[in-house]
PDB file of N, CA, C and O in Angstrom:
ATOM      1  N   UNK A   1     -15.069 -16.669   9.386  1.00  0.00           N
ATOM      2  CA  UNK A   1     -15.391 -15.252   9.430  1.00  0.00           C
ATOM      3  C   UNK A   1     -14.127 -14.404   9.401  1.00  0.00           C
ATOM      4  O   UNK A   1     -14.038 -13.292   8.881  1.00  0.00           O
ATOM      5  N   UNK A   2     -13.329 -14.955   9.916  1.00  0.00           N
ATOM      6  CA  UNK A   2     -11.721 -13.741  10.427  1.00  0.00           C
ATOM      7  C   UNK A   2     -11.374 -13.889   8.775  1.00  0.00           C
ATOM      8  O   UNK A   2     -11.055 -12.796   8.308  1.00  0.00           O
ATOM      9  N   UNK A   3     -11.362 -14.941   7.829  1.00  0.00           N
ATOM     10  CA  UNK A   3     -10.230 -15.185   7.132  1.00  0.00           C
ATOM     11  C   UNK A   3     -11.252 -13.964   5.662  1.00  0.00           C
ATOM     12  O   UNK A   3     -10.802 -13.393   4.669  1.00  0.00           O
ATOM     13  N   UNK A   4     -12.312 -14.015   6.085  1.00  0.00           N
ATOM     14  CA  UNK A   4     -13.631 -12.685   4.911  1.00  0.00           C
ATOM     15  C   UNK A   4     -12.829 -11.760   5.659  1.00  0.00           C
ATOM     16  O   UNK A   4     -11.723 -11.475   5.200  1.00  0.00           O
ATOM     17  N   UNK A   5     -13.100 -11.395   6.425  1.00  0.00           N
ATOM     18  CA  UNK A   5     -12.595 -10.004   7.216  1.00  0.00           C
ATOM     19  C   UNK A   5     -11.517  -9.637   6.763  1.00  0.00           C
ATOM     20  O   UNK A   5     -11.285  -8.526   6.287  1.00  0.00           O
ATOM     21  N   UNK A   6     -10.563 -10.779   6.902  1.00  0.00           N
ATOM     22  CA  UNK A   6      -9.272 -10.247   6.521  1.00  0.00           C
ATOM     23  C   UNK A   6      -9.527 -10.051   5.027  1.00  0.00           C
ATOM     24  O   UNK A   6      -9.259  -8.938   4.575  1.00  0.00           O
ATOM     25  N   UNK A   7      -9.949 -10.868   4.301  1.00  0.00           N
ATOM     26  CA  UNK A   7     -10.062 -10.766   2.565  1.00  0.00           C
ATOM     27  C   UNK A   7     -10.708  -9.403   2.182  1.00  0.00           C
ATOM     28  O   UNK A   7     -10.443  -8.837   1.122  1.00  0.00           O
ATOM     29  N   UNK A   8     -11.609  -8.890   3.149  1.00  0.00           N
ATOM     30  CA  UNK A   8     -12.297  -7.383   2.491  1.00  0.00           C
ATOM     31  C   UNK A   8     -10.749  -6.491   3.061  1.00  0.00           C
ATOM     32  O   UNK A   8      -9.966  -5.946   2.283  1.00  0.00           O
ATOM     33  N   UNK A   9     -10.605  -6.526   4.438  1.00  0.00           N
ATOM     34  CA  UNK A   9      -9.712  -5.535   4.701  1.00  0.00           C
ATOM     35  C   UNK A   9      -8.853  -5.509   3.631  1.00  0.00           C
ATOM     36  O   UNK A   9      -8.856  -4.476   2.962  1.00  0.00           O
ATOM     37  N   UNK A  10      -8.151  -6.365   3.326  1.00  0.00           N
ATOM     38  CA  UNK A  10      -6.647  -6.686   1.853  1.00  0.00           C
ATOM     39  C   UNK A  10      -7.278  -5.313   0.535  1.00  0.00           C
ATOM     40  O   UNK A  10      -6.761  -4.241   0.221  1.00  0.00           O
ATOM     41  N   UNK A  11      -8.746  -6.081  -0.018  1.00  0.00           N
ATOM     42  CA  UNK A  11      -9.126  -5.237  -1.321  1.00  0.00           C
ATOM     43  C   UNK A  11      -9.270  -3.717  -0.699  1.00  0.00           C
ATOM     44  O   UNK A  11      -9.030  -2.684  -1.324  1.00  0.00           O
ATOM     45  N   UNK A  12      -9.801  -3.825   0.935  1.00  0.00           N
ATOM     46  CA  UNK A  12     -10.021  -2.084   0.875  1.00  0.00           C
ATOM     47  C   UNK A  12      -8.565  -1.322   0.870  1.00  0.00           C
ATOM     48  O   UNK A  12      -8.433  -0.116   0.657  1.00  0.00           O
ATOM     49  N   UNK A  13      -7.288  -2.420   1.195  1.00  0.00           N
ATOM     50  CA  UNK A  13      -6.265  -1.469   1.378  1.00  0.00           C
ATOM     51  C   UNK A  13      -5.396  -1.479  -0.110  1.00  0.00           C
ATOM     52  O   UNK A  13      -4.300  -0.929  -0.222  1.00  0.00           O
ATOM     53  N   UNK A  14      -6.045  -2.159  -1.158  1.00  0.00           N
ATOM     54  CA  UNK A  14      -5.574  -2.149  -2.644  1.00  0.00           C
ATOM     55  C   UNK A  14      -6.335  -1.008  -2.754  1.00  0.00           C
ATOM     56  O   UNK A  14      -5.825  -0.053  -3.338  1.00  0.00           O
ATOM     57  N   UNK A  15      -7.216  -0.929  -2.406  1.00  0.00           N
ATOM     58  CA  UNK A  15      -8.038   0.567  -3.228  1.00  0.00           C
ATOM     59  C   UNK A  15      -7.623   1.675  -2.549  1.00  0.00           C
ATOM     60  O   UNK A  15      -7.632   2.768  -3.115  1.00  0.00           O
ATOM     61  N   UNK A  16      -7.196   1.534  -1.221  1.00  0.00           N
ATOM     62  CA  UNK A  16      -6.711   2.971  -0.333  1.00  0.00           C
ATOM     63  C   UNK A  16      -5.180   3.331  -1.128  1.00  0.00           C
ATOM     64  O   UNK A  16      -4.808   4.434  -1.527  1.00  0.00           O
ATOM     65  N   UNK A  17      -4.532   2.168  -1.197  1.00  0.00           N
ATOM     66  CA  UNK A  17      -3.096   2.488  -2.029  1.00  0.00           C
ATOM     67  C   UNK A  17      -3.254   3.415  -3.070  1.00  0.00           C
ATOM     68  O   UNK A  17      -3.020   4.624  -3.060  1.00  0.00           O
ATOM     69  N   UNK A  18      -4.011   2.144  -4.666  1.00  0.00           N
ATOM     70  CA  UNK A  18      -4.778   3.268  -5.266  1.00  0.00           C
ATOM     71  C   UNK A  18      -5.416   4.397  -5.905  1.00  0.00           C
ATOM     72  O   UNK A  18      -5.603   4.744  -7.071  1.00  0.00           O
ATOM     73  N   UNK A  19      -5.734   4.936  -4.563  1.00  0.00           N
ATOM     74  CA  UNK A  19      -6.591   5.707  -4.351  1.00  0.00           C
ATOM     75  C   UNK A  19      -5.254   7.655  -4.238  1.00  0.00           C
ATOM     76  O   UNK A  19      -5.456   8.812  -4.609  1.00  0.00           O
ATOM     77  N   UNK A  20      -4.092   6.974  -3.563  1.00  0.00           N
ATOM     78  CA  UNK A  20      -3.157   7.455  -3.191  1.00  0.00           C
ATOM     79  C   UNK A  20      -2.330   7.618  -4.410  1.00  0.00           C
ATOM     80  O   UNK A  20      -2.103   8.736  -4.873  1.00  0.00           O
ATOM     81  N   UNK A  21      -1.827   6.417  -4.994  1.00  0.00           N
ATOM     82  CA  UNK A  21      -0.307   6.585  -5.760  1.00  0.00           C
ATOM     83  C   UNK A  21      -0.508   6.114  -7.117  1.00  0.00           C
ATOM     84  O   UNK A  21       0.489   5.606  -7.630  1.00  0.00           O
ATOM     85  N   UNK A  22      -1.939   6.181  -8.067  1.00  0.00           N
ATOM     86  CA  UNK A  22      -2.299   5.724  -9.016  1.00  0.00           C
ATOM     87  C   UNK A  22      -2.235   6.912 -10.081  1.00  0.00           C
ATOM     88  O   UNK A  22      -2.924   7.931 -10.137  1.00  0.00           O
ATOM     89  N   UNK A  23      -0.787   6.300 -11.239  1.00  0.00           N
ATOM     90  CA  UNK A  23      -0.749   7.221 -12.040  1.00  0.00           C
ATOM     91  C   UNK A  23      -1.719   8.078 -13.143  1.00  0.00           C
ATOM     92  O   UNK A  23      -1.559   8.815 -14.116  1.00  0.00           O
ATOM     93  N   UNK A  24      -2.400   7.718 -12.656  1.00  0.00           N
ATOM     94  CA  UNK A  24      -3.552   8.967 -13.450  1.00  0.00           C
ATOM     95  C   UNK A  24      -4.464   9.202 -12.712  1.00  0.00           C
ATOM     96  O   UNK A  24      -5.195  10.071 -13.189  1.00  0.00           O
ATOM     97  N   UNK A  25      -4.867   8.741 -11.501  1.00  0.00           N
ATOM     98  CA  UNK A  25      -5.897   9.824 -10.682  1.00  0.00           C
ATOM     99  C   UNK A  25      -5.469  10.115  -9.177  1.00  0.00           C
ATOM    100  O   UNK A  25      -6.003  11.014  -8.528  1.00  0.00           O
ATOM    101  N   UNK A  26      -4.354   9.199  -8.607  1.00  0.00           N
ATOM    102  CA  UNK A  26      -3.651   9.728  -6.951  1.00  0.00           C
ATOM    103  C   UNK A  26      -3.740  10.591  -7.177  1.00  0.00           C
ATOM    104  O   UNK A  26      -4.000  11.162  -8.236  1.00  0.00           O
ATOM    105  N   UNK A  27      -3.469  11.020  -5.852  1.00  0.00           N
ATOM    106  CA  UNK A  27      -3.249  12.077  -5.007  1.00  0.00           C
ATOM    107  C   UNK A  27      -1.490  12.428  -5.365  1.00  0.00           C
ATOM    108  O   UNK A  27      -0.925  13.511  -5.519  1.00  0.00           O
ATOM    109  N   UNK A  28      -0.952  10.998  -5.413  1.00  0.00           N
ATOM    110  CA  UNK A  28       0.754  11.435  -5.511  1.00  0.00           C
ATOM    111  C   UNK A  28       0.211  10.378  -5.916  1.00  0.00           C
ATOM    112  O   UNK A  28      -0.614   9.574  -5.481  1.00  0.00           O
ATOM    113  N   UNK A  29       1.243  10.612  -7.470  1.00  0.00           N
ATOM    114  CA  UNK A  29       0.703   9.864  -8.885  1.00  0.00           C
ATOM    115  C   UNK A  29       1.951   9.376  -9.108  1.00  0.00           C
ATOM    116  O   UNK A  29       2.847  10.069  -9.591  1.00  0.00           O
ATOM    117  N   UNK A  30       2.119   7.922  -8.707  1.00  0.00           N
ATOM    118  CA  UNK A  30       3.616   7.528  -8.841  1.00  0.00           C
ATOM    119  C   UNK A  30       3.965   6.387  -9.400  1.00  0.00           C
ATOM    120  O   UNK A  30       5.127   6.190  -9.752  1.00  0.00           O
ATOM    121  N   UNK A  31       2.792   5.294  -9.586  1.00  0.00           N
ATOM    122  CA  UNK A  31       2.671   4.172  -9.945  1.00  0.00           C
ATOM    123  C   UNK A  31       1.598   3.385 -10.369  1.00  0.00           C
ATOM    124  O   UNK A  31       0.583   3.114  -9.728  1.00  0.00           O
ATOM    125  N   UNK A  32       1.871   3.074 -11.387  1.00  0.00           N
ATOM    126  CA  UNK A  32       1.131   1.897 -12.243  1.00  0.00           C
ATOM    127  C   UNK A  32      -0.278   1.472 -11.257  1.00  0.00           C
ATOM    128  O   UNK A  32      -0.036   1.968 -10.156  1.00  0.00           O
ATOM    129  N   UNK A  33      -1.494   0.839 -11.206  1.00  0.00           N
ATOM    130  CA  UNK A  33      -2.360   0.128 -10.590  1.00  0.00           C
ATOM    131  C   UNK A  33      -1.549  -1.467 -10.697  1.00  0.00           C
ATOM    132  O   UNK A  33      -1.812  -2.078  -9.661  1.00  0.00           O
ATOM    133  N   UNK A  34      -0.915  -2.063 -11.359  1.00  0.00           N
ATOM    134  CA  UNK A  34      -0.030  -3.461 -11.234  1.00  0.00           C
ATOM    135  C   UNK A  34       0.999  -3.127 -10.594  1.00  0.00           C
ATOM    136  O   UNK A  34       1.584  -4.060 -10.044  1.00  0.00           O
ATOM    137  N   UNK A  35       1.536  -1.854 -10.442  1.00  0.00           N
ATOM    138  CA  UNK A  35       3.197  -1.707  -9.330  1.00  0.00           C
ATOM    139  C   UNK A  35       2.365  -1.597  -8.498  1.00  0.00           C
ATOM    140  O   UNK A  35       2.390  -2.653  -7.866  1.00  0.00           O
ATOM    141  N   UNK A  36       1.543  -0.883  -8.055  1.00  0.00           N
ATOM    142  CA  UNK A  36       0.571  -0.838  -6.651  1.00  0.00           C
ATOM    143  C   UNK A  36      -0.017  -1.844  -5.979  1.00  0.00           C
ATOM    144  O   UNK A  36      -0.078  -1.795  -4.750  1.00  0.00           O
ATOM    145  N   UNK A  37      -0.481  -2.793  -6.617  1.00  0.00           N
ATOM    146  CA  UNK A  37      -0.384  -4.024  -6.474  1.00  0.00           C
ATOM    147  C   UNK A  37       0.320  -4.685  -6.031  1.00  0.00           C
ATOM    148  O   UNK A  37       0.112  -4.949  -4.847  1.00  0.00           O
ATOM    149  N   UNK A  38       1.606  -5.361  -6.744  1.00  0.00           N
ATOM    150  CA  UNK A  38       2.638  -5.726  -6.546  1.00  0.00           C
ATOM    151  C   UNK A  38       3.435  -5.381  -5.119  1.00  0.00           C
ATOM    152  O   UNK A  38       3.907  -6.097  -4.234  1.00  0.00           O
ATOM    153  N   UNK A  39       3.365  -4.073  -5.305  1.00  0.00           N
ATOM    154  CA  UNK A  39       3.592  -3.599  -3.920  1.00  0.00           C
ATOM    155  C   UNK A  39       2.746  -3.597  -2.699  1.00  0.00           C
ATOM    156  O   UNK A  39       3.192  -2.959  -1.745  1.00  0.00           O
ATOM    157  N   UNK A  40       1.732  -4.133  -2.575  1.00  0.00           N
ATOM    158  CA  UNK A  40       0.892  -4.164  -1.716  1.00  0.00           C
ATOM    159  C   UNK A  40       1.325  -5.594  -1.261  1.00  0.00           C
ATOM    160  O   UNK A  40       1.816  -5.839  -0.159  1.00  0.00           O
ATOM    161  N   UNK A  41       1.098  -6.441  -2.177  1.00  0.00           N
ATOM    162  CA  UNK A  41       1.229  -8.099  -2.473  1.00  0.00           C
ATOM    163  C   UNK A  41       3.001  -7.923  -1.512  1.00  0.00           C
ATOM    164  O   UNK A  41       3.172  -8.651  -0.534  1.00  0.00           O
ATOM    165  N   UNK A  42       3.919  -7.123  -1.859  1.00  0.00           N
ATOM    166  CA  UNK A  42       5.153  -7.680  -1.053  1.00  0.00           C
ATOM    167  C   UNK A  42       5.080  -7.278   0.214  1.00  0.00           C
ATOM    168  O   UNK A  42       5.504  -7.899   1.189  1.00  0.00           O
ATOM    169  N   UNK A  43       4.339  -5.845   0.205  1.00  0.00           N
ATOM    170  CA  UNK A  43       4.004  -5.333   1.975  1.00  0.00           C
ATOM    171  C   UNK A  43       3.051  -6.665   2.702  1.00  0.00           C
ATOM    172  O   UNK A  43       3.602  -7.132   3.699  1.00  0.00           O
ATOM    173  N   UNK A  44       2.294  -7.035   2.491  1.00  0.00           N
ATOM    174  CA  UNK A  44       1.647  -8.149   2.784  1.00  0.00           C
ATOM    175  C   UNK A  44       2.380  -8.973   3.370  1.00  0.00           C
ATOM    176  O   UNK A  44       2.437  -9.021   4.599  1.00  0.00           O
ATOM    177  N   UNK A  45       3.245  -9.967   2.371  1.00  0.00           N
ATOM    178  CA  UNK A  45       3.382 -10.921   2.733  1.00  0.00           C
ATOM    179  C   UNK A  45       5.082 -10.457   3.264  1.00  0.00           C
ATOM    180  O   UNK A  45       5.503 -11.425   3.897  1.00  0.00           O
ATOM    181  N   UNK A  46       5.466 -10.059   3.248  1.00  0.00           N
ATOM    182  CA  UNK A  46       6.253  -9.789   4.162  1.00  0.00           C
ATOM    183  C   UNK A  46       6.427  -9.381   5.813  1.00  0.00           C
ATOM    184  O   UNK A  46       7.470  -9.302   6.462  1.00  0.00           O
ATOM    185  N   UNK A  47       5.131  -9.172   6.216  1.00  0.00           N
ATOM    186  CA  UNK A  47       4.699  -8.874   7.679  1.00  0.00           C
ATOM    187  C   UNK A  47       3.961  -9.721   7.894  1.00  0.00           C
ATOM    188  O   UNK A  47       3.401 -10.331   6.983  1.00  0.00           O
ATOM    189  N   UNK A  48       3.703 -10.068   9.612  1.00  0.00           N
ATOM    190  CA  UNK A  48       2.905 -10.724  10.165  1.00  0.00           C
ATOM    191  C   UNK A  48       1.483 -10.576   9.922  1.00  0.00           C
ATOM    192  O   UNK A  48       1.560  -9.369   9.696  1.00  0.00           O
ATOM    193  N   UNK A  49       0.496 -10.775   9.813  1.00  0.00           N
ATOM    194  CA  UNK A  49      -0.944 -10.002   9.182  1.00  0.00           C
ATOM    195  C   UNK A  49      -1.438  -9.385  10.283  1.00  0.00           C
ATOM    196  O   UNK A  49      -2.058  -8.321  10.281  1.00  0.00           O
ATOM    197  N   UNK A  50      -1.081 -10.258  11.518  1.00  0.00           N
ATOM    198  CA  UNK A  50      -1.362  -9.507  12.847  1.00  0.00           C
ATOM    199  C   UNK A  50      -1.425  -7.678  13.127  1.00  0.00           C
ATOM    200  O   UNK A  50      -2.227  -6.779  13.379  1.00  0.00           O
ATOM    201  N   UNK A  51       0.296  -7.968  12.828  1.00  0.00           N
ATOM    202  CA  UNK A  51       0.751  -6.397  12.559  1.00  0.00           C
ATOM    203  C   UNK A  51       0.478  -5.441  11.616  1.00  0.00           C
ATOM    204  O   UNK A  51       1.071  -4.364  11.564  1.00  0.00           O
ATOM    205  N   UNK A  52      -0.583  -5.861  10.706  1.00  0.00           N
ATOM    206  CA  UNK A  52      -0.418  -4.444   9.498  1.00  0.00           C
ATOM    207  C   UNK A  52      -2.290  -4.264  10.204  1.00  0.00           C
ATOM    208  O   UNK A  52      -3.216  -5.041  10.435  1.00  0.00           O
ATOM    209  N   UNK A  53      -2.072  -2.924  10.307  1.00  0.00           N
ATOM    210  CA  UNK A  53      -3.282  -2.018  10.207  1.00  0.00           C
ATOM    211  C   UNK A  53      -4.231  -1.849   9.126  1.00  0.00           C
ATOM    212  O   UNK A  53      -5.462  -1.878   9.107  1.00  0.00           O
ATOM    213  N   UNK A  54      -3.395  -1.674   8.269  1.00  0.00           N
ATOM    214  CA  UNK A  54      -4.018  -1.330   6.683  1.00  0.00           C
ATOM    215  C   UNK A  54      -4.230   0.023   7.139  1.00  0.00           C
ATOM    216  O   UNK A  54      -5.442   0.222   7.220  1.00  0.00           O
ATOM    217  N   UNK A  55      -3.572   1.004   7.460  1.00  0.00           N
ATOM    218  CA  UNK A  55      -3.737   2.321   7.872  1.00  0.00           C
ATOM    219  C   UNK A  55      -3.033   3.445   6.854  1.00  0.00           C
ATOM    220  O   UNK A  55      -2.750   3.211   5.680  1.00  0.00           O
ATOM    221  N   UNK A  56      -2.842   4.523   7.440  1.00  0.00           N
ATOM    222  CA  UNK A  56      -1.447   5.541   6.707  1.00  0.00           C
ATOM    223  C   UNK A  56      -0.079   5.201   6.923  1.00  0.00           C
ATOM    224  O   UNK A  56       0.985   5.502   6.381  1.00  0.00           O
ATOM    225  N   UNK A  57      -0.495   4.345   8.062  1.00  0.00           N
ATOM    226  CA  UNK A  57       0.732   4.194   8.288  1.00  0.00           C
ATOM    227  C   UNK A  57       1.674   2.517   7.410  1.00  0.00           C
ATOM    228  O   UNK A  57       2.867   2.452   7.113  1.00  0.00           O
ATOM    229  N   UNK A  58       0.957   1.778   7.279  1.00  0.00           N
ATOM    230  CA  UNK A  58       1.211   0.610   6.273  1.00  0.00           C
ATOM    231  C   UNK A  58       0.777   1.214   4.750  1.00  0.00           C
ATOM    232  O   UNK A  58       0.965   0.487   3.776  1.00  0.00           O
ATOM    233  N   UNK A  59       0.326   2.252   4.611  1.00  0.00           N
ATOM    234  CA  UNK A  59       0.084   2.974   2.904  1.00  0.00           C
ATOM    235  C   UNK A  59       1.240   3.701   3.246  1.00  0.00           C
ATOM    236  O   UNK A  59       1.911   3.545   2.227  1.00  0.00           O
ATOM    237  N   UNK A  60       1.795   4.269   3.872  1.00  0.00           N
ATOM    238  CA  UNK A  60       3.414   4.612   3.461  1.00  0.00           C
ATOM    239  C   UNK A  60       4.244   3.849   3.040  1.00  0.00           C
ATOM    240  O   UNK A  60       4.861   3.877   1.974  1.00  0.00           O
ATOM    241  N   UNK A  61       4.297   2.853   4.214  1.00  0.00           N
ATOM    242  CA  UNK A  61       5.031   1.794   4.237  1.00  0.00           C
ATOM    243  C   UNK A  61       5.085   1.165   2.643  1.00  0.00           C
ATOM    244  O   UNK A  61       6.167   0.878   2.132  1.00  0.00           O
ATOM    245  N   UNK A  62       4.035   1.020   2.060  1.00  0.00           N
ATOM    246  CA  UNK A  62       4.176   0.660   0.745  1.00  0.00           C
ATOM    247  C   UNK A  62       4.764   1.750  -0.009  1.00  0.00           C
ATOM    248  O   UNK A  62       5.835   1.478  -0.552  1.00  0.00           O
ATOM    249  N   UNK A  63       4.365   2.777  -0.148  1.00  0.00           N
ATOM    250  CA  UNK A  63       4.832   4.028  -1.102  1.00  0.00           C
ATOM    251  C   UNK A  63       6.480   3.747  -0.593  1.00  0.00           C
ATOM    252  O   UNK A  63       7.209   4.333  -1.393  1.00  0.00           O
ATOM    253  N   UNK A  64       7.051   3.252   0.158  1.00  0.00           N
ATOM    254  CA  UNK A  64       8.560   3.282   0.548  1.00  0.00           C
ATOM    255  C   UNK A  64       9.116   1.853  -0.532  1.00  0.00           C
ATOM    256  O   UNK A  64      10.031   2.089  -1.321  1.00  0.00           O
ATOM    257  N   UNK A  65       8.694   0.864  -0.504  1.00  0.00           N
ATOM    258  CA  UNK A  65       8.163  -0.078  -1.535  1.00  0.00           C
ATOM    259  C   UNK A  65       8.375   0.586  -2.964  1.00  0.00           C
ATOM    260  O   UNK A  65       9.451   0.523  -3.558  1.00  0.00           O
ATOM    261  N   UNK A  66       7.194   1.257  -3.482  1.00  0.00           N
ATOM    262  CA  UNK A  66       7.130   1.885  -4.499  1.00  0.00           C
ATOM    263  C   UNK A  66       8.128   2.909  -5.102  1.00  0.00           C
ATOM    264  O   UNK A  66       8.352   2.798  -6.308  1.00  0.00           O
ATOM    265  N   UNK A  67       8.850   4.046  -4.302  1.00  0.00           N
ATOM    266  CA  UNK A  67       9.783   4.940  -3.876  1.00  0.00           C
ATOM    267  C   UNK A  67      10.778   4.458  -3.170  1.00  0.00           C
ATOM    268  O   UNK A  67      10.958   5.212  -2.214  1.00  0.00           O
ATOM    269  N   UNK A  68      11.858   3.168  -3.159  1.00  0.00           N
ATOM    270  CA  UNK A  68      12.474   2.968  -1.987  1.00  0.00           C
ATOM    271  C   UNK A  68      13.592   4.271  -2.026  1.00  0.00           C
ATOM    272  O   UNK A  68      14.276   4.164  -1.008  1.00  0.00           O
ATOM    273  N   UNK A  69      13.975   5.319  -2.732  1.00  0.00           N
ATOM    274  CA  UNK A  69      15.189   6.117  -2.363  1.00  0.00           C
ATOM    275  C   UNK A  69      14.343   7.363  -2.250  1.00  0.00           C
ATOM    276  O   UNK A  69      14.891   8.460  -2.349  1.00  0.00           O
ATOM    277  N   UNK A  70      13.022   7.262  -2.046  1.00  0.00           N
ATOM    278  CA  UNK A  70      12.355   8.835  -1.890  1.00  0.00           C
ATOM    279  C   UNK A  70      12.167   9.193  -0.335  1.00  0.00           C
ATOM    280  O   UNK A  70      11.622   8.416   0.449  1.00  0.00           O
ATOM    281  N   UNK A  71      12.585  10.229  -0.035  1.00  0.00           N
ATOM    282  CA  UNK A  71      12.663  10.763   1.330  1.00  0.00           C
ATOM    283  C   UNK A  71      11.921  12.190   1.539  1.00  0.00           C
ATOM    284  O   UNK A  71      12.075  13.052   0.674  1.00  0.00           O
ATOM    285  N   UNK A  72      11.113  12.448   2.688  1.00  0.00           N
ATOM    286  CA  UNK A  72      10.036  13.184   2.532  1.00  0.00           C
ATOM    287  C   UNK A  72      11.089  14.947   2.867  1.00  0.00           C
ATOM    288  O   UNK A  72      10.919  16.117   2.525  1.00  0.00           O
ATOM    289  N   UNK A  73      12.116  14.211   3.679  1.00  0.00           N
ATOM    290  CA  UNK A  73      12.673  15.094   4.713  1.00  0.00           C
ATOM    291  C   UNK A  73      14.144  15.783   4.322  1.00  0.00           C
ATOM    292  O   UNK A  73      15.202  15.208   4.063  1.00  0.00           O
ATOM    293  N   UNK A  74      13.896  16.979   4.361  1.00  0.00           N
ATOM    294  CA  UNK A  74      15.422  17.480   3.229  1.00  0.00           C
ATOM    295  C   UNK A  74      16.078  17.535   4.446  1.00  0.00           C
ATOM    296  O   UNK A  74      15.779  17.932   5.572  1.00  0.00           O
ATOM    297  N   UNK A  75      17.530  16.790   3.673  1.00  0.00           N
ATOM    298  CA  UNK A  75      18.883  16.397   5.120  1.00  0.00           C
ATOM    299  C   UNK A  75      19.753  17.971   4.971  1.00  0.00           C
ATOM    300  O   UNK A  75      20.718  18.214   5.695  1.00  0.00           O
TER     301      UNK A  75
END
Protein backbone atom coordinates (compact mmCIF):
# COMPACT_ATOMS: atom_id res chain seq x y z
CA UNK A 1 0.00 0.00 0.00
CA UNK A 2 2.81 2.77 1.10
CA UNK A 3 4.87 1.95 -2.10
CA UNK A 4 0.88 3.01 -4.50
CA UNK A 5 0.76 5.90 -2.22
CA UNK A 6 3.96 6.89 -2.78
CA UNK A 7 3.59 6.09 -6.76
CA UNK A 8 0.27 8.41 -6.99
CA UNK A 9 1.89 11.10 -4.72
CA UNK A 10 5.29 11.14 -7.43
CA UNK A 11 2.59 11.55 -10.72
CA UNK A 12 0.50 14.16 -8.63
CA UNK A 13 3.74 16.13 -8.00
CA UNK A 14 4.80 15.72 -11.98
CA UNK A 15 1.54 17.33 -12.72
CA UNK A 16 1.76 20.08 -9.83
CA UNK A 17 5.37 20.95 -11.37
CA UNK A 18 3.66 21.03 -14.69
CA UNK A 19 1.04 22.64 -13.90
CA UNK A 20 3.53 25.54 -12.65
CA UNK A 21 6.61 25.76 -15.09
CA UNK A 22 5.22 24.21 -18.40
CA UNK A 23 6.23 26.15 -21.39
CA UNK A 24 3.05 26.73 -22.94
CA UNK A 25 0.44 26.68 -20.29
CA UNK A 26 2.40 27.44 -16.47
CA UNK A 27 1.82 29.79 -14.57
CA UNK A 28 5.80 30.67 -14.90
CA UNK A 29 6.47 29.16 -18.24
CA UNK A 30 10.04 28.07 -18.04
CA UNK A 31 10.44 24.60 -19.10
CA UNK A 32 9.95 21.90 -21.41
CA UNK A 33 7.29 18.97 -19.85
CA UNK A 34 10.81 16.50 -20.32
CA UNK A 35 13.07 19.33 -18.34
CA UNK A 36 10.20 19.18 -15.78
CA UNK A 37 10.48 15.87 -15.57
CA UNK A 38 13.92 15.41 -15.49
CA UNK A 39 13.90 17.75 -12.88
CA UNK A 40 11.51 16.25 -10.77
CA UNK A 41 13.31 12.71 -11.42
CA UNK A 42 16.74 14.56 -9.87
CA UNK A 43 14.67 16.33 -6.93
CA UNK A 44 13.49 12.85 -6.15
CA UNK A 45 16.12 10.91 -6.08
CA UNK A 46 18.31 13.04 -4.57
CA UNK A 47 16.38 13.33 -1.13
CA UNK A 48 15.29 10.97 1.32
CA UNK A 49 11.49 10.21 0.18
CA UNK A 50 10.76 10.54 3.82
CA UNK A 51 11.59 14.21 3.54
CA UNK A 52 9.91 15.57 0.39
CA UNK A 53 6.33 16.77 0.94
CA UNK A 54 5.55 17.12 -2.62
CA UNK A 55 4.41 20.62 -1.50
CA UNK A 56 5.40 24.45 -2.65
CA UNK A 57 7.85 24.02 -0.96
CA UNK A 58 9.70 20.85 -2.88
CA UNK A 59 7.93 22.61 -6.34
CA UNK A 60 10.39 25.37 -5.69
CA UNK A 61 12.90 23.35 -4.79
CA UNK A 62 12.68 21.96 -8.29
CA UNK A 63 12.12 25.32 -10.18
CA UNK A 64 15.79 26.01 -8.38
CA UNK A 65 16.75 22.73 -10.40
CA UNK A 66 15.19 24.15 -13.44
CA UNK A 67 16.50 27.97 -12.79
CA UNK A 68 19.65 27.15 -10.76
CA UNK A 69 21.02 31.07 -11.10
CA UNK A 70 17.37 32.56 -10.79
CA UNK A 71 16.81 34.48 -7.61
CA UNK A 72 13.42 35.77 -6.56
CA UNK A 73 15.07 38.53 -4.32
CA UNK A 74 16.81 41.76 -5.75
CA UNK A 75 20.34 42.04 -3.71
Amino acid sequence: MYNQNLSINIQRFYSYCNEFYNDRFGIYPIATEIEIIRAVDKYIYSHNLRDIEFDSIDRERVRKILQPNHDFFIK
